[in-house]
VOGU-3710 file (C-alpha; in Angstrom, 3 decimals, decimal comma):
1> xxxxxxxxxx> 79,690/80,152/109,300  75,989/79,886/107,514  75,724/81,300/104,100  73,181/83,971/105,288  76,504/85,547/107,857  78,904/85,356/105,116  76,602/86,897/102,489  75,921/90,026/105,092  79,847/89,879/105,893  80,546/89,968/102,339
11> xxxxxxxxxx> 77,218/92,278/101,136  79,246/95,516/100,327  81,977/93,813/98,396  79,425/92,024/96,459  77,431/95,331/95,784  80,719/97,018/94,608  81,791/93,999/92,557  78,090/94,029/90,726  78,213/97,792/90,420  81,114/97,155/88,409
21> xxxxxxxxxx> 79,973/94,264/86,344  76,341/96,144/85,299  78,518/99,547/85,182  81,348/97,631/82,543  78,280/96,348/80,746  76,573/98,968/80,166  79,740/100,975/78,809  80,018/98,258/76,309  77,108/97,905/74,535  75,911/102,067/75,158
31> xxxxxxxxxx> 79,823/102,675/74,444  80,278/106,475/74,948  76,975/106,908/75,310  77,407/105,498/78,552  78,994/109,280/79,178  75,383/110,207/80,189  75,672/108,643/83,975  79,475/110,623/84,193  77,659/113,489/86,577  76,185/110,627/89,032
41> xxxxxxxxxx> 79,859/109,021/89,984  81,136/112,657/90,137  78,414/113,356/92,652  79,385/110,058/94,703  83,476/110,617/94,503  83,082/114,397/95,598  81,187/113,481/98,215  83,885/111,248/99,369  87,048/112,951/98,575  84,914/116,290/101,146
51> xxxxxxxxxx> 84,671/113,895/103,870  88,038/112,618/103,927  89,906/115,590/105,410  87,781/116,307/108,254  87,779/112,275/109,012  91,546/112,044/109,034  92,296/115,007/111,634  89,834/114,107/114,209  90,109/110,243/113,989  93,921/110,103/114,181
61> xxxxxxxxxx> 94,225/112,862/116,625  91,287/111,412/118,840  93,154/107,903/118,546  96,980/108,995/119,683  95,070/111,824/122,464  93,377/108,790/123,841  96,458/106,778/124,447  96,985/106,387/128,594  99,868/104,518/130,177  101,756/103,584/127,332
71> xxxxxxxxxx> 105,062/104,098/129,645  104,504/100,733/131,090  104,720/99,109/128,117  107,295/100,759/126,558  109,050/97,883/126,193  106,615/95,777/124,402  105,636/98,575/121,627  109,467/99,472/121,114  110,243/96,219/119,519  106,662/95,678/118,137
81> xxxxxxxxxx> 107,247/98,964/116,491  110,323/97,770/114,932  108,927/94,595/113,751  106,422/96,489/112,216  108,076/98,720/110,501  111,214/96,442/109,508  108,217/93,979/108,201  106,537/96,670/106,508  109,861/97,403/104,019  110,678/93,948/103,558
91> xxxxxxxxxx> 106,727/93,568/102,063  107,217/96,753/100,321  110,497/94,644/98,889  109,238/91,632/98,296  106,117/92,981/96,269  107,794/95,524/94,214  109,770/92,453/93,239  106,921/90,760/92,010  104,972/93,647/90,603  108,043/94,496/88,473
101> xxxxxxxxxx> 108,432/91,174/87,200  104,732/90,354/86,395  103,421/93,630/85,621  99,935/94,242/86,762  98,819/96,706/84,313  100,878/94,870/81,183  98,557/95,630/77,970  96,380/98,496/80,135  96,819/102,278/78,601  94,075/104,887/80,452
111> xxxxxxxxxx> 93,872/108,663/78,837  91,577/110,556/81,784  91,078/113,275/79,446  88,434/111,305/77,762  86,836/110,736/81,358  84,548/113,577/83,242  85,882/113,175/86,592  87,627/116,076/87,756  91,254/115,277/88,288  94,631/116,505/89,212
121> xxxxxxxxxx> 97,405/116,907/86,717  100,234/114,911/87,748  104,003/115,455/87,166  105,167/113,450/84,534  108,690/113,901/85,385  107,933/111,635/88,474  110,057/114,132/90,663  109,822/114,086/94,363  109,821/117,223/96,527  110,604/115,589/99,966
131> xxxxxxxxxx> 109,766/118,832/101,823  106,660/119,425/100,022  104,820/115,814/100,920  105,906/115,860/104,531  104,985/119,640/105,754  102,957/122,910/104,300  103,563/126,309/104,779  99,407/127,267/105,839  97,259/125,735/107,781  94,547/126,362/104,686
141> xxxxxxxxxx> 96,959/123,515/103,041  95,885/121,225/105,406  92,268/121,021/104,226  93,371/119,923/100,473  93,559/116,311/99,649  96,711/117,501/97,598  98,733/117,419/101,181  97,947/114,270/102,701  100,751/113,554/104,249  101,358/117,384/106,165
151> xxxxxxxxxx> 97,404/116,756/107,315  98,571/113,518/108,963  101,495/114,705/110,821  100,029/117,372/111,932  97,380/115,836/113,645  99,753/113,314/115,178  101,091/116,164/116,577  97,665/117,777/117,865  97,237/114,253/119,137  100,525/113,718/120,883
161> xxxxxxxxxx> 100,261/117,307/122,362  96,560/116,967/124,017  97,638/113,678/125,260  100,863/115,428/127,577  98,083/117,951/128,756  96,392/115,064/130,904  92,647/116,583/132,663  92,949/120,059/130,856  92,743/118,250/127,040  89,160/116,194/128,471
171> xxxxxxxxxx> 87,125/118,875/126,629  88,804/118,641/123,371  89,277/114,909/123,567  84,983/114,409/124,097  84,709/116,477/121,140  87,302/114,296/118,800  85,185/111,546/119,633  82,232/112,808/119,236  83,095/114,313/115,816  85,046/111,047/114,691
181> xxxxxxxxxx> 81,655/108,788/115,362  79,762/111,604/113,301  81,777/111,564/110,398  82,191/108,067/110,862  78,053/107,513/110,105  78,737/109,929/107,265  80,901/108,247/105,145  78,506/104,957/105,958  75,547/107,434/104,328  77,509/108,139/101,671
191> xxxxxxxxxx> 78,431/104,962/101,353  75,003/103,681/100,648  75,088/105,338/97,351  78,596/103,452/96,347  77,231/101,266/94,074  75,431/103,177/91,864  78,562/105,470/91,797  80,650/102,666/91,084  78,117/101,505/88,028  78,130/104,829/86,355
201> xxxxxxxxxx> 81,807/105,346/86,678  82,439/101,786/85,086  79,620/102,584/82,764  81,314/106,174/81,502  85,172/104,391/81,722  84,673/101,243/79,586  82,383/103,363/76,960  85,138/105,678/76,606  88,621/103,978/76,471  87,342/100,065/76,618
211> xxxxxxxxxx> 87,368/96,855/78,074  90,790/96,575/78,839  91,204/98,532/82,091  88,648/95,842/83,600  91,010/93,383/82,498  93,858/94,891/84,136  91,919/95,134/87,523  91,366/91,040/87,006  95,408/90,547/86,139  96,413/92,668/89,309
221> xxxxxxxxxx> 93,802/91,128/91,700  95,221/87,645/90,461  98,691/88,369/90,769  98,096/89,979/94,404  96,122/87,077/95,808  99,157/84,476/94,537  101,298/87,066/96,662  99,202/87,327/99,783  98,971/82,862/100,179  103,004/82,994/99,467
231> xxxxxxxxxx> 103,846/85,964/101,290  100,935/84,547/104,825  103,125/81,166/104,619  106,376/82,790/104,946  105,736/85,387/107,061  104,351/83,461/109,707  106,486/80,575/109,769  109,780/83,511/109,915  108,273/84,974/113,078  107,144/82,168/114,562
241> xxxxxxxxxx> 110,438/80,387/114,559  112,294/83,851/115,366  110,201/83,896/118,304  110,623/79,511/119,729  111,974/78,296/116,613  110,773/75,056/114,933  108,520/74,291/118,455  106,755/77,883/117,528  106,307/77,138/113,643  104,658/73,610/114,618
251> xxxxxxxxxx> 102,074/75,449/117,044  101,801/78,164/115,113  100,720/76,243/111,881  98,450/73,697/113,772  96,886/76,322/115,878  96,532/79,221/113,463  93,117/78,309/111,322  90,460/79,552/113,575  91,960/83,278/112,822  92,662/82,373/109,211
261> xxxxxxxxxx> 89,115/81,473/108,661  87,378/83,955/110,756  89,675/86,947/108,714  88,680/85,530/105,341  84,879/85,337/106,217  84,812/88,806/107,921  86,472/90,480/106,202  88,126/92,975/109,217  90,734/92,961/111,329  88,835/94,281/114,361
271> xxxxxxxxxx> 86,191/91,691/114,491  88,774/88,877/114,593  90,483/90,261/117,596  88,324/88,309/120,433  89,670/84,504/118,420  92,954/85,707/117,446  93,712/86,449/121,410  91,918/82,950/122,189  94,481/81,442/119,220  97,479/83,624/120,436
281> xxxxxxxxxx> 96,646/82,098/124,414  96,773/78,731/122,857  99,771/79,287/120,750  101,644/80,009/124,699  102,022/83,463/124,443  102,044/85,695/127,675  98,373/87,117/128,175  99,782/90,177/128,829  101,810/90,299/125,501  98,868/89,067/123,537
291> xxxxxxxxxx> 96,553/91,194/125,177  98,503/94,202/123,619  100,085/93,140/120,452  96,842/91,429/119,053  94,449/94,640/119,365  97,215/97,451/118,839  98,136/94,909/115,598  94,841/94,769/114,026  94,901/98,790/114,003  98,996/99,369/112,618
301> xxxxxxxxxx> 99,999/96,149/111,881  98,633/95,951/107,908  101,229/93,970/105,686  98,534/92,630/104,077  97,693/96,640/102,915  101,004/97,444/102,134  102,207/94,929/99,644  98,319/95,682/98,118  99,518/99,446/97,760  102,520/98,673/96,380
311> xxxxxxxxxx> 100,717/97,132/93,513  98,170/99,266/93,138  101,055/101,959/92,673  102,969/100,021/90,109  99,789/99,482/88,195  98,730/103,466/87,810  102,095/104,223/86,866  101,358/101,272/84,167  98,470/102,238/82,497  100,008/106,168/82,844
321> xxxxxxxxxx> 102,896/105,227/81,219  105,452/106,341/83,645  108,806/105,270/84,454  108,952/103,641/87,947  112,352/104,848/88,831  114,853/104,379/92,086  113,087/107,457/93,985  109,663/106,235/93,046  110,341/103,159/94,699  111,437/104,661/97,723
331> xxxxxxxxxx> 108,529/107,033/98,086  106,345/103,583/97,549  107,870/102,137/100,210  107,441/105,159/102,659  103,339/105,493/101,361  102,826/101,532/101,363  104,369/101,233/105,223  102,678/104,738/106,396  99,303/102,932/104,824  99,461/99,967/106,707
341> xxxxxxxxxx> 100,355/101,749/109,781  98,712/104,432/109,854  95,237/104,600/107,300  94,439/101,367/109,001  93,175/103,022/111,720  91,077/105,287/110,022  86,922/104,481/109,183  87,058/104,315/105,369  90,314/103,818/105,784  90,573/102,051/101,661
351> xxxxxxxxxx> 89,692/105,086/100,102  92,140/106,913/102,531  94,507/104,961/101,061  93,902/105,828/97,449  93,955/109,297/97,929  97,076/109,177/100,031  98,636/107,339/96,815  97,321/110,101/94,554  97,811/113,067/96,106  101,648/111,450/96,951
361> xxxxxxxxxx> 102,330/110,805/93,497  100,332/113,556/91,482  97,877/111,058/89,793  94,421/112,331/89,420  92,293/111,301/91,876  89,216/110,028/88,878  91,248/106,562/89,526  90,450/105,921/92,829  87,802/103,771/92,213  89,670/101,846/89,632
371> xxxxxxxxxx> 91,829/100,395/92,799  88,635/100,609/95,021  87,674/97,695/93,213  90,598/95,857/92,769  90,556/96,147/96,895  87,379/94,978/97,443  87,851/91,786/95,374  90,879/90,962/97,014  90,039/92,187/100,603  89,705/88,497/102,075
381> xxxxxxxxxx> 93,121/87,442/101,051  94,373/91,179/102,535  92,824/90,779/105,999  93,745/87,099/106,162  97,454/88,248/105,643  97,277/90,924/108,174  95,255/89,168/110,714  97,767/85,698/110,727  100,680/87,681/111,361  99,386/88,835/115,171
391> xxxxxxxxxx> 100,338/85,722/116,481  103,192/85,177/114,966  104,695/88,790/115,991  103,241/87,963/119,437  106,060/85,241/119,455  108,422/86,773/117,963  108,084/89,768/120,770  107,753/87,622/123,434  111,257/86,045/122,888  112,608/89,610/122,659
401> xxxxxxxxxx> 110,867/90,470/126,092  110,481/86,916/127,864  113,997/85,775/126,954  114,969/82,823/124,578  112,814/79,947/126,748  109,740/82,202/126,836  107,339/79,300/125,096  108,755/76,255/127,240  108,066/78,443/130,972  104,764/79,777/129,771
411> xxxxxxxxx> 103,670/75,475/128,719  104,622/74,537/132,013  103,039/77,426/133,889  99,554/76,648/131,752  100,071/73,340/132,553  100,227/73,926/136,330  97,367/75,731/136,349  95,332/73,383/133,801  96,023/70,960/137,219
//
């Protein structure tokens, strides 16, 4: 890959990353003078938090009404499903563990009242109301980013119901596309002006409360991408020898570097499907198993975004001050698997994501773009984490669905036809 691809692969993150750096600048020598350019990031983050209700009812209700002959391989997304799922938790786990021991936000203390974003109060108390996150009593509710998680259940539910209605639900399915791909080149206008949001937010945070939150960002970015290489390793070489034991971890490791590379250098799941089916055929996996699990996992399959949303969690309750207690970590667990299953198949999906975290936990949404940035500087090590795992569930599946000699049969039948 020439330096000209990666640099276009990489050009937003590098805009973002130098929107910070001028923006953190400039709020250090202006200090809160910097306060001046407050109104242009609250133009930019209104702008986003208005598009990102519309954007999650038609693109996840448009994605599930779409689905067609799932029944066949019912099978095959049961236990993928599962794996997901039971893989999501133990990342939750294993990166609370981490983030509580190695704080991310140790020596990080934000007051938003000294910041112009608009934002909503949270509840210091850190109490849950389970009721209240999962459902609404008016449809009005819907349309507030304070219920994110009653706006995405209910449009599984529009989505599951105009799927059952077969040739009568056409109609409303054109128009969930067709509204999805609009709001889709939306957010990408909107987008353009990310950057200069980003700078003047920077600009009006470090003038008013300091250096030290950029520092933070830098400590939790470090201490994520230490997790991701530990946390890719072990992941891969556990499925790989659930699924044809030491014989799978051996193909698996000498096989699984052309997805690796391509994930880190694009940057998305979606265009590293076409090599990671190639690497997944290689590996001996069933074409019929890849075919499925690879695609389907680039969209759900996201451990590499929930162990990052466990951390970014842990670090606003750090520089907030709150106590991270027993039900807090349960919630995290239930918004870091729901991320990585569910906002990954959304456009925009990382800001989705922030506000999901927000609006789940009361913090005011003026942060997002604190943990905006700290995703954008670690989104190589993120996809790569997400993207090496297809392969390695693909095994893991297709000893669950093949039987326990899956790998040796499907050698011998490539080799057969390789003759």
């Amino acid at each position: 890959m020439n330096i000209r691809k990666i640099i276009k692969n990489y050009s937003f993150s590098i805009l973002m990353i130098l929107g910070l750096i001028v923006g953190a600048l400039g709020g250090l020598i202006f200090g809160s003078k910097a306060k001046v350019v407050q109104p242009v990031a609250d133009i930019f983050l209104n702008l986003v938090f208005t598009v990102i209700v519309p954007l999650i009812m038609v693109s996840i209700t448009s994605a599930i009404a779409n689905m067609s002959n799932l029944s066949k391989l019912g099978k095959i997304f049961g236990v993928m499903l599962a794996a997901i799922v039971a893989g999501g938790i133990v990342t939750s786990l294993l990166a609370l563990a981490v983030g509580l021991i190695w704080n991310p936000a140790e020596g990080v203390h934000l007051d938003m009242s000294n910041i112009g974003v608009e934002s909503a109060k949270y509840k210091a108390s850190g109490s849950i109301d389970i009721v209240g996150m999962l459902t609404t009593n008016d449809f009005i509710n819907l349309l507030s980013l304070k219920h994110m998680m009653p706006l995405i259940i209910f449009s599984m539910l529009m989505g599951v119901a105009a799927a059952s209605i077969g040739e009568a639900a056409q109609p409303f399915k054109r128009f969930l596309s067709s509204a999805t791909t609009v709001l889709t080149k939306v957010v990408e206008i909107i987008m353009y002006m990310a950057p200069v949001g980003i700078a003047c937010y920077f600009a009006s945070l470090v003038g008013n409360v300091g250096s030290t939150v950029v520092s933070g960002i830098i400590r939790l970015s470090i201490i994520y991408v230490l997790f991701c290489v530990c946390f890719a390793v072990l992941q891969g070489t556990l499925y790989a020898a659930i699924g044809a034991g030491m014989q799978g971890v051996k193909r698996y490791w000498t096989m699984v570097w052309p997805s690796l590379t391509m994930a880190m250098g694009t940057c998305s799941s979606s265009a590293t499907i076409s090599i990671n089916q190639q690497v997944t055929h290689n590996m001996g996996v069933p074409d019929e198993i890849g075919n499925v699990t690879v695609p389907v996992g680039a969209m759900i399959h996201k451990n590499g975004v929930v162990a990052v949303q466990i951390f970014k969690i842990l670090f606003l309750f750090g520089i907030f001050g709150r106590s991270f207690t027993v039900k807090s970590a349960l919630l995290a667990i239930v918004v870091a698997v729901i991320s990585g299953v569910i906002v990954g198949t959304i456009p925009t999906g990382g800001f989705i994501g922030e506000l999901f975290i927000c609006s789940s936990f009361g913090f005011p949404t003026g942060v997002v773009p604190i943990i905006v940035i700290m995703g954008s500087l670690t989104d190589p090590f993120c996809t790569m984490t997400s993207v090496t795992s297809q392969p390695a569930l693909s095994m893991t599946i297709s000893r669950f669905t093949e039987g326990p000699h899956w790998l040796g049969k499907q050698l011998s039948m490539q080799s057969t036809v390789q003759q």
